[in-house]
Legacy VTK file of the C-alpha trace (Angstrom):
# vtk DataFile Version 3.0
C-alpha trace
ASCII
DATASET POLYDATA
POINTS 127 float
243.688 48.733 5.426
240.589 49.239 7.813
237.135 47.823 7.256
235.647 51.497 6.573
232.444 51.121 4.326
231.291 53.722 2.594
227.691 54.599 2.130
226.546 56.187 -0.775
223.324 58.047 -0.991
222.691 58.768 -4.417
220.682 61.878 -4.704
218.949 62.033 -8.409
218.551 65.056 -9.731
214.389 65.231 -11.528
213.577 66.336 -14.749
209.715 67.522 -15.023
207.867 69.552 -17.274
205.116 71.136 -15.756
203.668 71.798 -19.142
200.982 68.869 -19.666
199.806 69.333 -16.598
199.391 73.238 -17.681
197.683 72.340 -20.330
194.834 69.855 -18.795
193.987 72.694 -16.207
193.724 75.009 -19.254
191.609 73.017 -21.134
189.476 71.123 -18.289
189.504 73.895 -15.755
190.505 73.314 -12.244
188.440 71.071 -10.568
188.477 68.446 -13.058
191.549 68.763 -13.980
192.992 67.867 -10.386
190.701 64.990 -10.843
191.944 63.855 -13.751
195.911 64.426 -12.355
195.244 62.993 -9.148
194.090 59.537 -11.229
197.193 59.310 -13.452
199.232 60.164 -10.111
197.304 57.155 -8.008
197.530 54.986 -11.346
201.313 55.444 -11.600
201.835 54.906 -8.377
199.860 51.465 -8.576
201.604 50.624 -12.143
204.676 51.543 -9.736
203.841 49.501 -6.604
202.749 46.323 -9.234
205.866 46.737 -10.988
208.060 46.297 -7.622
205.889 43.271 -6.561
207.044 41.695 -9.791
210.664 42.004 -9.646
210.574 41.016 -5.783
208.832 38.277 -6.485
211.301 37.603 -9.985
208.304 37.298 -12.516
209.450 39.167 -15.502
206.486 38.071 -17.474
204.678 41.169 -18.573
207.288 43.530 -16.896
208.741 44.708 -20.303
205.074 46.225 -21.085
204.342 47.531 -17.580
207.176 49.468 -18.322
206.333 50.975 -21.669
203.310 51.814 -19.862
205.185 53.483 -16.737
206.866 55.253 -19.277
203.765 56.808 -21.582
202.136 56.973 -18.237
205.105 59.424 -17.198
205.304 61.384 -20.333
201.678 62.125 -20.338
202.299 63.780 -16.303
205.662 65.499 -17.737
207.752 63.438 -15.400
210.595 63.020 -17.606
212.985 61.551 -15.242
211.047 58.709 -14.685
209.958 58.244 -18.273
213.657 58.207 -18.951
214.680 55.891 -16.477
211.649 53.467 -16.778
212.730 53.064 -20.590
216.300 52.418 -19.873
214.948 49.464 -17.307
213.083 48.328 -20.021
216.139 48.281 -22.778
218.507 46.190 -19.393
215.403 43.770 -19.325
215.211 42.654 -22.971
218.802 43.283 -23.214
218.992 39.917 -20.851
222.137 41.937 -19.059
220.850 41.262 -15.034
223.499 43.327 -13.423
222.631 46.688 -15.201
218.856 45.362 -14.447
219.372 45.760 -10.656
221.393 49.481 -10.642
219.463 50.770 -12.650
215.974 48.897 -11.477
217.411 50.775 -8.210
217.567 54.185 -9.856
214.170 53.531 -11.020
213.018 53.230 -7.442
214.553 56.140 -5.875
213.023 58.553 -9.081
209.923 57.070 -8.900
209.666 57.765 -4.833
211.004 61.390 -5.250
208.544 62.086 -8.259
205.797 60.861 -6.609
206.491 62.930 -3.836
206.949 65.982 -5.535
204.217 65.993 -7.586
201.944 65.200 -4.862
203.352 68.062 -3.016
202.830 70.512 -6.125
199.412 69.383 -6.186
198.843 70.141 -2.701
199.887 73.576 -3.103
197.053 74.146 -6.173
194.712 72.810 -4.053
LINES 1 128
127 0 1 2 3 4 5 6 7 8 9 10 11 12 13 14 15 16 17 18 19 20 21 22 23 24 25 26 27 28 29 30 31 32 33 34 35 36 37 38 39 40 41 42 43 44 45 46 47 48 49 50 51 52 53 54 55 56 57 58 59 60 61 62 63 64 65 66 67 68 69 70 71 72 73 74 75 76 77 78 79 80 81 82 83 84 85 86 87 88 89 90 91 92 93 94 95 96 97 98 99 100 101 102 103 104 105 106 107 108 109 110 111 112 113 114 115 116 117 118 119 120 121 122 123 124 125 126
């Protein structure tokens, strides 16, 4: 048997639903609502970034509501994906089961970083 190692890149497929998003430029018109989106995005993103510092630095205090909050946070921008995936981190947390914790703590990471991406690129294109 040879030492091969295989690398796996796991490539996660996004659910969004550009909806919400629709609907706040409807109703607020443009300008402010690109305000309004580009908030929630840099809020998320912090909510994100806080969330990360936490588990890096193990302090789970607190972590089972930052996640609910990802989560609404999410649903409001119609990222489903990473609604999704921050409530099934949440359910490993309180579920006390650590290894499921890390993959799928890992999945969250990897959605989060693609949807941020994305929807700042989307937002680019409107502006």
């Amino acid at each position: 048997m040879t030492g091969t190692i295989a690398v796996l890149r796991p490539l996660e497929r996004l659910r969004q639903d550009a909806e919400p998003v629709a609907v706040m430029y409807r109703d607020l018109g443009t300008a402010q609502a690109e305000q309004v989106v580009t908030r929630a995005l840099g809020e998320l993103a912090l909510t994100m970034s806080g969330l990360a510092h936490q588990v890096r630095a193990h302090d789970l205090n607190d972590l089972a509501r930052q996640l609910r909050r990802l989560q609404r946070m999410s649903e409001q921008l119609g990222m489903i994906s990473l609604g999704l995936v921050a409530g099934d981190v949440r359910l490993c947390l309180e579920g006390g089961d650590v290894t499921a914790f890390a993959a799928v703590w890992a999945r969250l990471m990897r959605v989060a970083e693609r949807s941020l991406a994305a929807d700042r690129d989307l937002l680019d294109q409107t502006i």
